[in-house]
C-alpha positions, 0 to 999 in steps of 0.5 A: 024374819023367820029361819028357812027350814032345813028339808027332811031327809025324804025331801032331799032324797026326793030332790036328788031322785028328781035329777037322776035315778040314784041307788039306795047305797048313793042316797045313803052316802049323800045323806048321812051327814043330814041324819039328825038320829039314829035310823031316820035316814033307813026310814026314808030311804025304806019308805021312798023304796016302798013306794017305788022311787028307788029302784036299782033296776031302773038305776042299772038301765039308766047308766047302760042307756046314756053310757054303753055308747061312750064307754066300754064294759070295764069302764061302765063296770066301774060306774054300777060298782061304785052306785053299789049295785049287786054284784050279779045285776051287774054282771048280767047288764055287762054280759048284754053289752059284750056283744056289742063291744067292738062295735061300740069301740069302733064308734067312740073310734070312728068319731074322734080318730080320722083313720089308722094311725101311722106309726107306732106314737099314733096307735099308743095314743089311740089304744090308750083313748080307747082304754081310758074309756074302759075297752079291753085289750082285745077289743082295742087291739082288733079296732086299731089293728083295723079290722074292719070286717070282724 
């Protein structure tokens, strides 16, 4: 019986991307135990990125689209620093969601919270709901607070 072949670097970074849009630096983490020689694994990756299959931009975008409405900013800040995004792409896509903050955080809210918490115990659990999911302190503090027409 014949051995099944291993997929070449390109095929893997090729199944990788047909899941979800990955960095260059993410495929390059993924990868490099599969690097059989030097530089093969920058081959690759240069061709995929050459023909438009790795894009940092549409990787940028698809993050903020399917989380920007679960998460706050510091959170979501997180995620694009550890794909090993550039520091100003990242900077740019978080100053788009900074207007839309509070309003993001009164939704992740609204939908696990039935109201105001009443008493202290209630409030603490809820800012830290809200800060595990990356809002600020003024942001948590205008939600809990009940603010509702800010």
């Amino acid at each position: 019986m014949p051995v099944p072949q291993e997929p070449s670097l390109k095929g893997r970074a090729l199944r990788l991307l047909s899941m979800r849009e990955h960095s260059r630096a993410e495929l390059e983490r993924k990868l490099a135990r599969h690097e059989q020689e030097p530089g093969q694994l920058q081959r690759a990756l240069d061709e995929l990125q050459a023909k438009g299959f790795i894009d940092e931009q549409r990787v940028l975008e698809s993050v903020l689209h399917r989380r920007a409405g679960r998460l706050g900013a510091l959170r979501i800040r997180q995620e694009l620093q550890a794909k090993g995004l550039a520091a100003d792409q990242v900077s740019q896509a978080l100053a788009q969601l900074k207007p839309t903050e509070l309003a993001r955080a009164r939704e992740v809210w609204r939908k696990r919270f039935d109201g105001p918490a009443a008493d202290a115990a209630g409030r603490a659990r809820q800012s830290r709901f809200l800060a595990a999911r990356g809002f600020g302190a003024e942001v948590i503090r205008q939600v809990i607070g009940g603010h509702a027409d800010d």
